[in-house]
C-alpha positions as CSV (number, residue, x, y, z in Angstrom):
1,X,81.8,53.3,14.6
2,X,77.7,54.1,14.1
3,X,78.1,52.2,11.1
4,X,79.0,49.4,12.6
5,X,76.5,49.3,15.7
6,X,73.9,49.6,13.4
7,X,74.2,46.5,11.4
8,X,74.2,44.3,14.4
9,X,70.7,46.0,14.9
10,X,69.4,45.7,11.3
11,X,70.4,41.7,11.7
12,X,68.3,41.1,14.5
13,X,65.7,42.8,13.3
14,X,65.3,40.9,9.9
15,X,66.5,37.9,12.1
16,X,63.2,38.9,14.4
17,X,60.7,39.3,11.0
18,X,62.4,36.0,9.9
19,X,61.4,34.0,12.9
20,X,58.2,35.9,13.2
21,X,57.2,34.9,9.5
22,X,58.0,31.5,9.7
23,X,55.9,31.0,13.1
24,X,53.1,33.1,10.9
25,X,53.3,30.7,8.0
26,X,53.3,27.3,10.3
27,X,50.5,28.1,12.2
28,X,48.7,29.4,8.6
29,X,50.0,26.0,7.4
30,X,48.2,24.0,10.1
31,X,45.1,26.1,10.5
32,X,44.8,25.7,6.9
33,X,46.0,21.7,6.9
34,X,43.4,21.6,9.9
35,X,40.1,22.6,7.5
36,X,41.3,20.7,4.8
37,X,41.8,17.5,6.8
38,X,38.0,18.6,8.8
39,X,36.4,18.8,5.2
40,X,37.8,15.7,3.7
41,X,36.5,13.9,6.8
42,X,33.1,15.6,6.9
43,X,32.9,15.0,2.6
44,X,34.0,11.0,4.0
45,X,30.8,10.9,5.8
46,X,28.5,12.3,3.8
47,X,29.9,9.8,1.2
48,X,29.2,6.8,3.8
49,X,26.1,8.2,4.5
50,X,25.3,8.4,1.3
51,X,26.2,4.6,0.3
52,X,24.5,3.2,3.3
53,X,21.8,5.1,2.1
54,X,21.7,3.6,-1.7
55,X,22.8,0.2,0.0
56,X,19.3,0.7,1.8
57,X,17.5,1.1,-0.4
58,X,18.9,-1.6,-3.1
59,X,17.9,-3.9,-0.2
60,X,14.9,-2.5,0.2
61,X,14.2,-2.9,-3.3
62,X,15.6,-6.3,-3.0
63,X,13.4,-7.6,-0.9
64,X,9.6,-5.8,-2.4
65,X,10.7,-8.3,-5.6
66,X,11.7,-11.0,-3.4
67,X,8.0,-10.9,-1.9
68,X,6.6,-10.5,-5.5
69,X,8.1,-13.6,-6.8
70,X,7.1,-15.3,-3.5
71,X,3.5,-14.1,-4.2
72,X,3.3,-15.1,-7.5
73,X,4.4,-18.4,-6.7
74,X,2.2,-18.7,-3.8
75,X,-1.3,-17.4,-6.2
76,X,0.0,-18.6,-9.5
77,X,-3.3,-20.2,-10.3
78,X,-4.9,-17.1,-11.4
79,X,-6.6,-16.2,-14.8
80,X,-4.4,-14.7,-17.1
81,X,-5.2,-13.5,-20.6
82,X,-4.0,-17.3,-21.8
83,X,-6.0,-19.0,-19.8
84,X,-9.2,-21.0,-21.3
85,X,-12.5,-20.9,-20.1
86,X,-15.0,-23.7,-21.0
87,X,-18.6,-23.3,-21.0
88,X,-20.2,-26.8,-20.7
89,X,-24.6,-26.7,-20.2
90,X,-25.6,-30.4,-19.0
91,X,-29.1,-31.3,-20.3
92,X,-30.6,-33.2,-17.9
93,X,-33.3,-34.4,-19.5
94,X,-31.4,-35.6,-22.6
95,X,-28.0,-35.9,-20.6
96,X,-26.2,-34.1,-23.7
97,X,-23.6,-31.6,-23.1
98,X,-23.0,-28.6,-25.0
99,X,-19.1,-26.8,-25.0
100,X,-17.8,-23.6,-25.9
101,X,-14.7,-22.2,-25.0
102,X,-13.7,-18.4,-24.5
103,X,-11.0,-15.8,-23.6
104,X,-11.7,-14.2,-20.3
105,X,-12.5,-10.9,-20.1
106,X,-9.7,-8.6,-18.7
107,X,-11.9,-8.7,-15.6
108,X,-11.6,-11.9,-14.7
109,X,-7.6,-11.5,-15.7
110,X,-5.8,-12.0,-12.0
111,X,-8.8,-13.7,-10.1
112,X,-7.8,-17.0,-8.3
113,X,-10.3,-19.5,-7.6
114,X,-12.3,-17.3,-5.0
115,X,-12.1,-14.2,-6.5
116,X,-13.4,-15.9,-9.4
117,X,-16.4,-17.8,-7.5
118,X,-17.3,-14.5,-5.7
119,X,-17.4,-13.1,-9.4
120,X,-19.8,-16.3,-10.9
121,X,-22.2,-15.7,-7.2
122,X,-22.6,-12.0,-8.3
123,X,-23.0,-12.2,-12.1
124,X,-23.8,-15.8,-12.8
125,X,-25.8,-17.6,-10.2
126,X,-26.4,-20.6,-12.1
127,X,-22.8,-21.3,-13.3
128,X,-20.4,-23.6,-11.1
129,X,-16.4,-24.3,-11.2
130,X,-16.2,-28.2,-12.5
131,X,-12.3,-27.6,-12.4
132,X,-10.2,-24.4,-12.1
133,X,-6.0,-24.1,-13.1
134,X,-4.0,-21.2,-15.2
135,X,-4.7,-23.2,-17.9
136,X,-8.1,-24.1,-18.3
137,X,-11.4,-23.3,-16.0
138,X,-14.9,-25.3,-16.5
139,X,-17.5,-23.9,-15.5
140,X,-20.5,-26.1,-15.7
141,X,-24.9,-24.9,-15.9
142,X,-27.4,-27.7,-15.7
143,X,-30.6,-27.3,-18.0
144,X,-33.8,-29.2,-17.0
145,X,-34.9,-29.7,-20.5
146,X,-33.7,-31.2,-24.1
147,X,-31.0,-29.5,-25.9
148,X,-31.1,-28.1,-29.2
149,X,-29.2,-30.5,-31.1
150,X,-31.9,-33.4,-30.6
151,X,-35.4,-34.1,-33.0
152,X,-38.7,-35.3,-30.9
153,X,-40.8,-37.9,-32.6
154,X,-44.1,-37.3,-30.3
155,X,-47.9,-37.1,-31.2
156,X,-50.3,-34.1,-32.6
157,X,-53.6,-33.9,-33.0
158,X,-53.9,-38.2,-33.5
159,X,-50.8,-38.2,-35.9
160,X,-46.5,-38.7,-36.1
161,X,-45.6,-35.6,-35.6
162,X,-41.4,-34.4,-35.0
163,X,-40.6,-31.4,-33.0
164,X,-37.1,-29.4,-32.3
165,X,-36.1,-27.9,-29.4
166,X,-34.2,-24.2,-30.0
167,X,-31.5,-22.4,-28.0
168,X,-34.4,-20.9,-25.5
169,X,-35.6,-25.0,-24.9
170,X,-38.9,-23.9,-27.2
171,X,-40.1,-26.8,-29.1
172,X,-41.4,-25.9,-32.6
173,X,-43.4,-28.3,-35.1
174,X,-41.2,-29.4,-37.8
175,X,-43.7,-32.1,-39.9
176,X,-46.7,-33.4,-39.2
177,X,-46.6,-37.0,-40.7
178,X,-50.2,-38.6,-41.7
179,X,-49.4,-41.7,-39.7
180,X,-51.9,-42.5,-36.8
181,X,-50.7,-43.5,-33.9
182,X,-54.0,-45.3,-33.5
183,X,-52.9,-48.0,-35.5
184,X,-49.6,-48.7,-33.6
185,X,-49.0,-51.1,-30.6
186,X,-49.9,-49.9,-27.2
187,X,-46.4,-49.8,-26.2
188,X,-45.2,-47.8,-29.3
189,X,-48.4,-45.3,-28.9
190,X,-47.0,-44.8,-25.2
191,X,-43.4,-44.2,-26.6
192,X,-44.4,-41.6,-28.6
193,X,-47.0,-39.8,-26.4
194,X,-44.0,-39.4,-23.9
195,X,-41.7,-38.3,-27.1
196,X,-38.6,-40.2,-28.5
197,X,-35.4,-38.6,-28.9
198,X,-33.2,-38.7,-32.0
199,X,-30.1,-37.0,-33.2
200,X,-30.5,-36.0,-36.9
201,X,-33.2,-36.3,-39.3
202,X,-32.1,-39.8,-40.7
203,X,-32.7,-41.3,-37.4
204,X,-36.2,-39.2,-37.6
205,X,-36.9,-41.0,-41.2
206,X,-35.5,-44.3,-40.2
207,X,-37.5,-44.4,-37.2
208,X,-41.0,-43.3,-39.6
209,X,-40.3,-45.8,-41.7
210,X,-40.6,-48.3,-39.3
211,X,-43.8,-47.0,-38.3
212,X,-45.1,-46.8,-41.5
213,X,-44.5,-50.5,-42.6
């Protein structure tokens, strides 16, 4: 008869641990499903933070070349190292024109036109900008004198005498003829007191010869 009262006590009581396990293990379940669902979400946002953070700065980047392009299109004419500068010294008092051309120096490399006329006022007073691209610049320097490349058929000490101008404007003796000017017309003897200009020598001889006769 004990036997017997007893089992309908053990049933309940495994019955009790039964229930009380499976409430145990649900509410483990969703404390446990809770977190996991909390730290997908907050991983979710970091992750969107994190893109909107890279997208940021993409844009960002974005727009720093954007300007760049716009500014080198804006100050394109500037010196680069391809750029050709042309040295040109007018002779006034011969009207000639001597050129020479250069590479600019790396620092003239990214001046536009101002920088670059700021730069010729500081280091080059007596240079001026005759034109001024990316491909070519002229600058231009006027001389009050004769340049080098000419002969002067002039008068010393009585006689025919030809000169040369050098790189500094100097004029130096190159022959002293024995012609007299005495014996030439007024007009020629005022010619060559005020100095004739020729080119080369066979202009010089051409011109003595005539002289001579």
């Amino acid at each position: 008869m004990r036997r017997k009262k007893i089992w309908p006590l053990i049933l309940s009581i495994l019955t009790l641990a039964l229930v009380f396990s499976s409430i145990g293990f649900a509410v483990g379940y969703y404390r446990y499903s809770s977190q996991i669902s909390q730290e997908k979400l907050e991983r979710q946002k970091e992750q969107e933070l994190l893109n909107a953070l890279i997208k940021s700065q993409e844009d960002s980047l974005y727009n720093i070349n954007k300007d760049n392009e716009m500014t080198v299109t804006k100050h394109g004419n500037t010196i680069s190292k391809e750029t050709k500068l042309v040295y040109k010294i007018l002779y006034t008092q011969c009207q000639d024109v001597i050129e020479k051309k250069e590479q600019p120096s790396l620092e003239l490399i990214g001046l536009n036109k101002n920088g670059f006329e700021e730069y010729l006022k500081q280091n080059h007073p007596n240079w001026e900008i005759e034109s001024f691209s990316k491909n070519e610049i002229i600058i231009i320097k006027r001389e009050n004198r004769i340049c080098p490349n000419h002969y002067v058929i002039s008068v010393n000490k009585g006689y025919i005498a030809i000169y040369k101008y050098d790189e500094d404007g100097i004029k130096s003796l190159v022959d002293q003829t024995e012609i007299p000017i005495n014996l030439l017309p007024t007009v020629d003897q005022e010619k060559l007191q005020r100095g004739i200009l020729v080119e080369t020598m066979e202009d010089v001889n051409q011109l003595l010869e005539d002289y001579s006769s």
